[in-house]
Biopython code that builds the backbone (N, CA, C, O; Angstrom):
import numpy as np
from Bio.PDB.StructureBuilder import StructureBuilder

atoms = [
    (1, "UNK", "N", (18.990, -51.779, -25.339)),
    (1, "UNK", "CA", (19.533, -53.107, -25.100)),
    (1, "UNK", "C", (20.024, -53.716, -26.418)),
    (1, "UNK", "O", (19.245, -53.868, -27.359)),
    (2, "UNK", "N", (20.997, -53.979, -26.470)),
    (2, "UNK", "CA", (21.804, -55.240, -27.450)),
    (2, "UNK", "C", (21.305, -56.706, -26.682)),
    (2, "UNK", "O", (21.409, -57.076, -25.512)),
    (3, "UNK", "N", (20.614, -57.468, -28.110)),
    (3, "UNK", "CA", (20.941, -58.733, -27.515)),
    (3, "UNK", "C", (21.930, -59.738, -28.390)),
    (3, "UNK", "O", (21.627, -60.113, -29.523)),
    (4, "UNK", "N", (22.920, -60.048, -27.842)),
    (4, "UNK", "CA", (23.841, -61.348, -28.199)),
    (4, "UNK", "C", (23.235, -62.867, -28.209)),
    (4, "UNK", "O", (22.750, -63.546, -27.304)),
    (5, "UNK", "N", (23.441, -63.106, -29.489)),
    (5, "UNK", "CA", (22.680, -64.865, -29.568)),
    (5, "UNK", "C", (23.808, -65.822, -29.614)),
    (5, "UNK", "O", (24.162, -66.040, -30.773)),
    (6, "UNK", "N", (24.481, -66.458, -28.716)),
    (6, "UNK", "CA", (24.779, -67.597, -29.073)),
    (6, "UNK", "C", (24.753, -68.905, -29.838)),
    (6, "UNK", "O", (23.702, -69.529, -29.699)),
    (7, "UNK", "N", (25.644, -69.446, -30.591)),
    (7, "UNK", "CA", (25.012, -71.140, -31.128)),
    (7, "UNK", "C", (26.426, -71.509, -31.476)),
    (7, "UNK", "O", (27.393, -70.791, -31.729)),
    (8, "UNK", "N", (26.271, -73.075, -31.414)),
    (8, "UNK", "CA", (27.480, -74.145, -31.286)),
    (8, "UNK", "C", (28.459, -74.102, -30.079)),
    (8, "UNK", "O", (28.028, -73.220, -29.336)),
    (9, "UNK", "N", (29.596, -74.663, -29.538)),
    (9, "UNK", "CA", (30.361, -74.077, -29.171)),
    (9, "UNK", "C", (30.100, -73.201, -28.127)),
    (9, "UNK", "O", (29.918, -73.543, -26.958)),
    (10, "UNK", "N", (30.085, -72.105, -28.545)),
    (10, "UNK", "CA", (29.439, -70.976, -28.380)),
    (10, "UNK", "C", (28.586, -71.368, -27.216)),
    (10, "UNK", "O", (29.119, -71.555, -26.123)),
    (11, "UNK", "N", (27.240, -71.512, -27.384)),
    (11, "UNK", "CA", (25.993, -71.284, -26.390)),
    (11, "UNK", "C", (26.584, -72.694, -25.107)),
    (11, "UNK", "O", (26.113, -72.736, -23.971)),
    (12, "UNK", "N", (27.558, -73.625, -25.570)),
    (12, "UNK", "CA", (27.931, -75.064, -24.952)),
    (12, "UNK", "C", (28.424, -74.060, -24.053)),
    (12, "UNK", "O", (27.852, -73.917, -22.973)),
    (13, "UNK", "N", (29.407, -73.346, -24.354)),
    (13, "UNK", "CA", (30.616, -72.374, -23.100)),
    (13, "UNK", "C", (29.488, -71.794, -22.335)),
    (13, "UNK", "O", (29.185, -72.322, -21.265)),
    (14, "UNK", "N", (28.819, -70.742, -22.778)),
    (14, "UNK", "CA", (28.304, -69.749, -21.806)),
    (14, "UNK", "C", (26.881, -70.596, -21.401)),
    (14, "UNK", "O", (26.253, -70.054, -20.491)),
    (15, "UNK", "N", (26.330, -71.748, -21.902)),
    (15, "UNK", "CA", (25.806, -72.456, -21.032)),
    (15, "UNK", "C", (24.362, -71.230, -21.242)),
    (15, "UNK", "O", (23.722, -70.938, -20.232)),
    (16, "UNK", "N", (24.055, -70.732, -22.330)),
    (16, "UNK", "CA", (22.971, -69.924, -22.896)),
    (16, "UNK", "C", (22.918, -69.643, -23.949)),
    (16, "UNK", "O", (24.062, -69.469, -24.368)),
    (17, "UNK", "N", (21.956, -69.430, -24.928)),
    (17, "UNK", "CA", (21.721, -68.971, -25.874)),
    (17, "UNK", "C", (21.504, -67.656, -26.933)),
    (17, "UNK", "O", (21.439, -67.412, -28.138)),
    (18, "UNK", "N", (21.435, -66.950, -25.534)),
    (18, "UNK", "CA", (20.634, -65.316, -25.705)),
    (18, "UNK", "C", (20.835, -64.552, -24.417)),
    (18, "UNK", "O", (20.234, -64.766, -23.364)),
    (19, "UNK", "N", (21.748, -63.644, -24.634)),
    (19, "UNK", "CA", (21.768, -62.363, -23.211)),
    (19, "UNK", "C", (21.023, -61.077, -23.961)),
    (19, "UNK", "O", (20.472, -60.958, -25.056)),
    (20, "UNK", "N", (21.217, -60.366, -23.088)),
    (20, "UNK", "CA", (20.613, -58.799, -23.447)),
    (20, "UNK", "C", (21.538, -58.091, -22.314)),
    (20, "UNK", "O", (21.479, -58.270, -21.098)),
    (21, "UNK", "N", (22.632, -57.017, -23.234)),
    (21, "UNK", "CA", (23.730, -56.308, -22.483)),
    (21, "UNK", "C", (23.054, -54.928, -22.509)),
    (21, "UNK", "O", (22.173, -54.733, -23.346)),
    (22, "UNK", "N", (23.427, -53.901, -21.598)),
    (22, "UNK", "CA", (22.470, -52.585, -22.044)),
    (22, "UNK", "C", (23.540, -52.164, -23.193)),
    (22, "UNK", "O", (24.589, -52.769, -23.413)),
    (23, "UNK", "N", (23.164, -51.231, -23.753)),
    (23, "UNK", "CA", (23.691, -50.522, -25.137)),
    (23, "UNK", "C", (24.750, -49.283, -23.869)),
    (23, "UNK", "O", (24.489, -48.906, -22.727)),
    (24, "UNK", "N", (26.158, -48.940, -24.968)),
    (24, "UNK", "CA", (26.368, -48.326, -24.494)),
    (24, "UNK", "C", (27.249, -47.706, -25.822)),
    (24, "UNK", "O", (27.488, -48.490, -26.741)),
    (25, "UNK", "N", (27.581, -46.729, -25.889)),
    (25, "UNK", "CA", (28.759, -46.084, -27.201)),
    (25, "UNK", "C", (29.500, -47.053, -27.530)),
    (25, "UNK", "O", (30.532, -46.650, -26.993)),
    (26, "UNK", "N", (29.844, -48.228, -28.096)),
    (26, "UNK", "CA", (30.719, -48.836, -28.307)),
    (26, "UNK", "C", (30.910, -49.388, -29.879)),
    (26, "UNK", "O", (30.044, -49.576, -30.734)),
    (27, "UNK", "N", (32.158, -49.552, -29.939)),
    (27, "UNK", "CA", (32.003, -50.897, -30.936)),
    (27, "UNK", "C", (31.928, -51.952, -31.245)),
    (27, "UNK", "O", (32.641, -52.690, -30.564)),
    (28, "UNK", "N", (31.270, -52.514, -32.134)),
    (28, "UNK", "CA", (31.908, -53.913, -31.799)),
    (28, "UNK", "C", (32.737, -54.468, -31.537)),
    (28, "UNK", "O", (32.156, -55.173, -30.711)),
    (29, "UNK", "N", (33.850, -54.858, -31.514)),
    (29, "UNK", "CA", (34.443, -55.119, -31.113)),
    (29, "UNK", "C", (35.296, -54.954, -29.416)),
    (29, "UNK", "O", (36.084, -55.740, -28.890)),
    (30, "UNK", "N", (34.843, -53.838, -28.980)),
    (30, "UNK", "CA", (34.253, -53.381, -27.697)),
    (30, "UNK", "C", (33.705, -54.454, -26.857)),
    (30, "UNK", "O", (34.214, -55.096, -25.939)),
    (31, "UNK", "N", (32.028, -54.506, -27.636)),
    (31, "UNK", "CA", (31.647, -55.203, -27.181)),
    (31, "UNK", "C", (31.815, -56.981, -27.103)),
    (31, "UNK", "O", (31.442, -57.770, -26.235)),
    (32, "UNK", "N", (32.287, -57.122, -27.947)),
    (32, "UNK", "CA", (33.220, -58.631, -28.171)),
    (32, "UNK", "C", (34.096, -58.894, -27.197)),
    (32, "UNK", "O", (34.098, -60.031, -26.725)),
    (33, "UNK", "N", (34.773, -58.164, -26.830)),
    (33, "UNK", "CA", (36.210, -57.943, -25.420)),
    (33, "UNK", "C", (35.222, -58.555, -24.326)),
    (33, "UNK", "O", (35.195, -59.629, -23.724)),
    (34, "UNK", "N", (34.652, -57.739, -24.325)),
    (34, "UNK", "CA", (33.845, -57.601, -22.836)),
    (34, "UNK", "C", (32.804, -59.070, -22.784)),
    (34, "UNK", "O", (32.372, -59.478, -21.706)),
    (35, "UNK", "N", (32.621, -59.479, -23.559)),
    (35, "UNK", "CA", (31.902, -60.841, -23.369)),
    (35, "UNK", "C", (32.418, -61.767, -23.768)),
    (35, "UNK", "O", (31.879, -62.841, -23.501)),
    (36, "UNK", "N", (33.635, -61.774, -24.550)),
    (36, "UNK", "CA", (34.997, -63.108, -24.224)),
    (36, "UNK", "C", (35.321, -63.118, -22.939)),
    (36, "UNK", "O", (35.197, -64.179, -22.326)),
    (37, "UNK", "N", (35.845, -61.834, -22.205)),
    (37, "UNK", "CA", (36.181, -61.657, -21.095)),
    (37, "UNK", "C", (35.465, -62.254, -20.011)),
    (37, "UNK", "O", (35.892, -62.853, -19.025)),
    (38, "UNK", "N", (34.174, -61.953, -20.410)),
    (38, "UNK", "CA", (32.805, -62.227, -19.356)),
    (38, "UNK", "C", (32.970, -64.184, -19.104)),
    (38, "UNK", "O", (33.207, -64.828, -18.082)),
    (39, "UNK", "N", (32.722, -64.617, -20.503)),
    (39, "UNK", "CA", (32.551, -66.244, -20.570)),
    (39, "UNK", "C", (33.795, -66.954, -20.749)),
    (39, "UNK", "O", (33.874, -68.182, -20.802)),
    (40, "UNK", "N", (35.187, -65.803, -20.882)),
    (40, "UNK", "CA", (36.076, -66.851, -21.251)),
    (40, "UNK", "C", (36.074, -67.891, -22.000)),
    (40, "UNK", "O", (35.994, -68.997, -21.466)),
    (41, "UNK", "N", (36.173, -67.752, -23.568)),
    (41, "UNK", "CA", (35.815, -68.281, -24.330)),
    (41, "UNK", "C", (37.218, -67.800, -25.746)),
    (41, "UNK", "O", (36.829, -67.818, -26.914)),
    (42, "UNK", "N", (38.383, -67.505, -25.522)),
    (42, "UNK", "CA", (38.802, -66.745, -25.941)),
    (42, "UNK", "C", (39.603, -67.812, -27.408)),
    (42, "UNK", "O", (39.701, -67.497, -28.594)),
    (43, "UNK", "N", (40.015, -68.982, -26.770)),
    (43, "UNK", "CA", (40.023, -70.083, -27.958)),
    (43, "UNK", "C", (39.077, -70.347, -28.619)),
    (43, "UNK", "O", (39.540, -71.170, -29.408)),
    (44, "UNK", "N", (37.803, -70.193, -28.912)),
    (44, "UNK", "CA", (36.751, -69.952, -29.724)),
    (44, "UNK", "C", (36.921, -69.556, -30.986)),
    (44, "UNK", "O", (37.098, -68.338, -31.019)),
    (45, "UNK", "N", (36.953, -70.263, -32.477)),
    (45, "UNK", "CA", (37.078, -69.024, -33.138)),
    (45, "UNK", "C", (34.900, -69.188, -33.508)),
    (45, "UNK", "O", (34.062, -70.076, -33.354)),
    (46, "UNK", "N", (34.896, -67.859, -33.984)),
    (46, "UNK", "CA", (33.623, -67.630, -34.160)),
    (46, "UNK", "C", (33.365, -66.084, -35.573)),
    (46, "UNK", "O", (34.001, -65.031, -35.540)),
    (47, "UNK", "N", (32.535, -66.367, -36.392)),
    (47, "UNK", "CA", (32.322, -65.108, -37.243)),
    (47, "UNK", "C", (31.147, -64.279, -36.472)),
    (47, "UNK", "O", (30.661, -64.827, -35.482)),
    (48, "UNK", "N", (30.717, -63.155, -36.810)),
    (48, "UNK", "CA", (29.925, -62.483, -35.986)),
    (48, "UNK", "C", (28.827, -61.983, -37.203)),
    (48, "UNK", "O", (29.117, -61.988, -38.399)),
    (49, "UNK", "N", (27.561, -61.569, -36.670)),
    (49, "UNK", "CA", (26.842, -60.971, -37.613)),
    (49, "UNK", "C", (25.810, -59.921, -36.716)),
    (49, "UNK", "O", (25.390, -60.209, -35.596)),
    (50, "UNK", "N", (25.554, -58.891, -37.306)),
    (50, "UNK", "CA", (24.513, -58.207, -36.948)),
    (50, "UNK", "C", (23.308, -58.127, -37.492)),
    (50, "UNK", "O", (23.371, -57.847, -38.689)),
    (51, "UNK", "N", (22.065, -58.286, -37.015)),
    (51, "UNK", "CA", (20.722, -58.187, -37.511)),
    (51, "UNK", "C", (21.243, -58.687, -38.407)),
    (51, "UNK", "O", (21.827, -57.829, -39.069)),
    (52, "UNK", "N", (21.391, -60.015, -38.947)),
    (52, "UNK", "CA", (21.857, -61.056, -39.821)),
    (52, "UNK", "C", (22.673, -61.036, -40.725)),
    (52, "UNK", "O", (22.902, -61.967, -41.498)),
    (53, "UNK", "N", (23.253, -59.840, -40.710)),
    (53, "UNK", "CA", (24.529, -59.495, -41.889)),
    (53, "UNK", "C", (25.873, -59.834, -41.417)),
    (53, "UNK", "O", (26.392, -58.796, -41.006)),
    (54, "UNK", "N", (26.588, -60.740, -41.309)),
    (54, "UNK", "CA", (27.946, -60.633, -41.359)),
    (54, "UNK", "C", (28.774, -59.969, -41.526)),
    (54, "UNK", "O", (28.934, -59.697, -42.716)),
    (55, "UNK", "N", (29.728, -59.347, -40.589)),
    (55, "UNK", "CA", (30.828, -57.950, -40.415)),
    (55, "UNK", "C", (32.115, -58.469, -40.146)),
    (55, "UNK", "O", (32.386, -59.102, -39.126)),
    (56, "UNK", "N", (33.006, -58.174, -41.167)),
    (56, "UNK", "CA", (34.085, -58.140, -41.179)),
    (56, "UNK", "C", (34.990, -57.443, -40.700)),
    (56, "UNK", "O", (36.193, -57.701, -40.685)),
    (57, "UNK", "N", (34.225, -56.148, -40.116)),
    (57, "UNK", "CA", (35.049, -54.604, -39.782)),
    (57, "UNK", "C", (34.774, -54.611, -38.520)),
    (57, "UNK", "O", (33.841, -53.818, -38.396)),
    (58, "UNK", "N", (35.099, -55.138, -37.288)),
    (58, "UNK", "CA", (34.513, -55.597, -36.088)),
    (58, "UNK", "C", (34.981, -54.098, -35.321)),
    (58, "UNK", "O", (34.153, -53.486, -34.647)),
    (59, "UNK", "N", (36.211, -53.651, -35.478)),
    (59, "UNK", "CA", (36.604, -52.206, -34.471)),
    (59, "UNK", "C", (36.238, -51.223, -35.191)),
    (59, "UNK", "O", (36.670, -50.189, -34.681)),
    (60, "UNK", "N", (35.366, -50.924, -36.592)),
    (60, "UNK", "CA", (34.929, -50.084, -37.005)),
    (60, "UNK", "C", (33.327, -49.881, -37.092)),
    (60, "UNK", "O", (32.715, -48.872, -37.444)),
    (61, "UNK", "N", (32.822, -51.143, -36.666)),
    (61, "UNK", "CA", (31.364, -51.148, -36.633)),
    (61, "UNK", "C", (30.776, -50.367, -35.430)),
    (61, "UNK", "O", (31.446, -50.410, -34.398)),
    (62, "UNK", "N", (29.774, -49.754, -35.415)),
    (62, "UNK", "CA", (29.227, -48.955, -34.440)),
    (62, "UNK", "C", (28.131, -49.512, -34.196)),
    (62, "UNK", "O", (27.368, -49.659, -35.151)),
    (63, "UNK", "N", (27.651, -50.062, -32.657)),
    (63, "UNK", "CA", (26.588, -50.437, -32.584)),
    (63, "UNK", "C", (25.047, -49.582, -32.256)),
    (63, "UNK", "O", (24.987, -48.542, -31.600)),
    (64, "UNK", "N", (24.062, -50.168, -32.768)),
    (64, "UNK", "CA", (22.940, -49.085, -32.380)),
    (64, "UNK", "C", (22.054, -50.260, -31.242)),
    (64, "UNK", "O", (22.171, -51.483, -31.314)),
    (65, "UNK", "N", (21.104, -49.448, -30.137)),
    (65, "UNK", "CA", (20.900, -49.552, -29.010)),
    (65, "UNK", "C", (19.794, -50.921, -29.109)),
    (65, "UNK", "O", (19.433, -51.566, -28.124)),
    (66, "UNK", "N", (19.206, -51.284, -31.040)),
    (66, "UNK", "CA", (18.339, -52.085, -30.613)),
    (66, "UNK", "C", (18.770, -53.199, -31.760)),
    (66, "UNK", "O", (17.858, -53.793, -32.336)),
    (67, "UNK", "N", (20.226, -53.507, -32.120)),
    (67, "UNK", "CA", (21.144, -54.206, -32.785)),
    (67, "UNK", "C", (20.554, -55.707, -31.946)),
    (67, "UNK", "O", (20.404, -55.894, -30.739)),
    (68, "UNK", "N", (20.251, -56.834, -33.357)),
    (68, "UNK", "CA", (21.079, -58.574, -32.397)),
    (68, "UNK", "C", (21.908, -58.934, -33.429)),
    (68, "UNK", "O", (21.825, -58.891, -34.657)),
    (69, "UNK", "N", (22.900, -59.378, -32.465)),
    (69, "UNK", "CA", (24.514, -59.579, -32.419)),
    (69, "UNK", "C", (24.736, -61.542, -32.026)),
    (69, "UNK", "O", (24.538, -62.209, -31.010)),
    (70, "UNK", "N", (25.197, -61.858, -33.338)),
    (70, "UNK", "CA", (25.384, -63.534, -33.001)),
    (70, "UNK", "C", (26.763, -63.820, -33.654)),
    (70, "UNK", "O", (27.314, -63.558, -34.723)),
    (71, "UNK", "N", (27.089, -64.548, -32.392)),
    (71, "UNK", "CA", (28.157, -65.700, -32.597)),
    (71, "UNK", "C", (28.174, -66.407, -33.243)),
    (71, "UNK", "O", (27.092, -66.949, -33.012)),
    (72, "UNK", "N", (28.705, -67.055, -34.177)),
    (72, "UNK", "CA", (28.345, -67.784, -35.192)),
    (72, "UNK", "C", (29.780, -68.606, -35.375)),
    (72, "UNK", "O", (30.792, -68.084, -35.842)),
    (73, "UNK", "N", (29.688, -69.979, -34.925)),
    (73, "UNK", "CA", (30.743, -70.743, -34.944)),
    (73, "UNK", "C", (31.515, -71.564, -36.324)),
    (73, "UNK", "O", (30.491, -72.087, -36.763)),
    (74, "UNK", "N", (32.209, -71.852, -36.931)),
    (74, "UNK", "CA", (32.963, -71.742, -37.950)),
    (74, "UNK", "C", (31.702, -73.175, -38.400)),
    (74, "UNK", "O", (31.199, -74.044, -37.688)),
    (75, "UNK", "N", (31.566, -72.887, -39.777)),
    (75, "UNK", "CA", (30.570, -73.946, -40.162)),
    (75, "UNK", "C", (30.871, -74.701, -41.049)),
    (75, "UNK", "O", (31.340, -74.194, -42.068)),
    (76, "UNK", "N", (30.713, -76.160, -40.981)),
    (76, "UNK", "CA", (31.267, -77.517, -41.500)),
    (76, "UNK", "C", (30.421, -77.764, -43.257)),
    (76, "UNK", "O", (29.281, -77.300, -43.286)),
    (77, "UNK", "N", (30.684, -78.120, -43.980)),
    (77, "UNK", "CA", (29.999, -78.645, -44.982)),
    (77, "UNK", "C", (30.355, -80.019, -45.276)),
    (77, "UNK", "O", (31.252, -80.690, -44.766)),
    (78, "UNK", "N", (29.487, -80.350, -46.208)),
    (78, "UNK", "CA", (29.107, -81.956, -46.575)),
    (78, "UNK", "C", (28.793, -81.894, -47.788)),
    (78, "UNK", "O", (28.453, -82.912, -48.391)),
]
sb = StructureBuilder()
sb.init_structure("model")
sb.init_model(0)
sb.init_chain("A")
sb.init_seg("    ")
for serial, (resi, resn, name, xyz) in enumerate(atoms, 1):
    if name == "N":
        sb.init_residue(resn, " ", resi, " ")
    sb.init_atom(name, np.array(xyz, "f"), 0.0, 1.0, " ", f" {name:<3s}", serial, name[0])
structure = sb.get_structure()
């Protein structure tokens, strides 16, 4: 299982915070398609991170089966 964390924005659309998708060969970005698609959320912009690292290489990243994967909505400073 992959779980996807929502926040900002983000968790407001899909109206949750946290899914769990089963794992399957993919990439990220793969898996990104498929859950814009899912919540329609596609005007969103959002950065992504895995197990808390931030990825820039979204169609080259390979996910592993016990990866969390967060949305992370563009962040304001003060």
């Amino acid at each position: 299982m992959i779980t996807i964390k929502y926040f900002g924005a983000i968790a407001a659309e899909t109206k949750t915070t946290e899914e769990a998708v089963s794992f399957a060969e993919q990439s990220l970005e793969e898996l990104l398609q498929t859950v814009t698609a899912k919540h329609g959320f596609d005007s969103i912009a959002f950065s992504v991170a895995v197990n808390q690292e931030l990825v820039q290489d979204l169609a080259n990243y390979r996910l592993q089966s016990d990866d969390v994967v967060a949305l992370l909505p563009p962040f304001a400073g003060g």
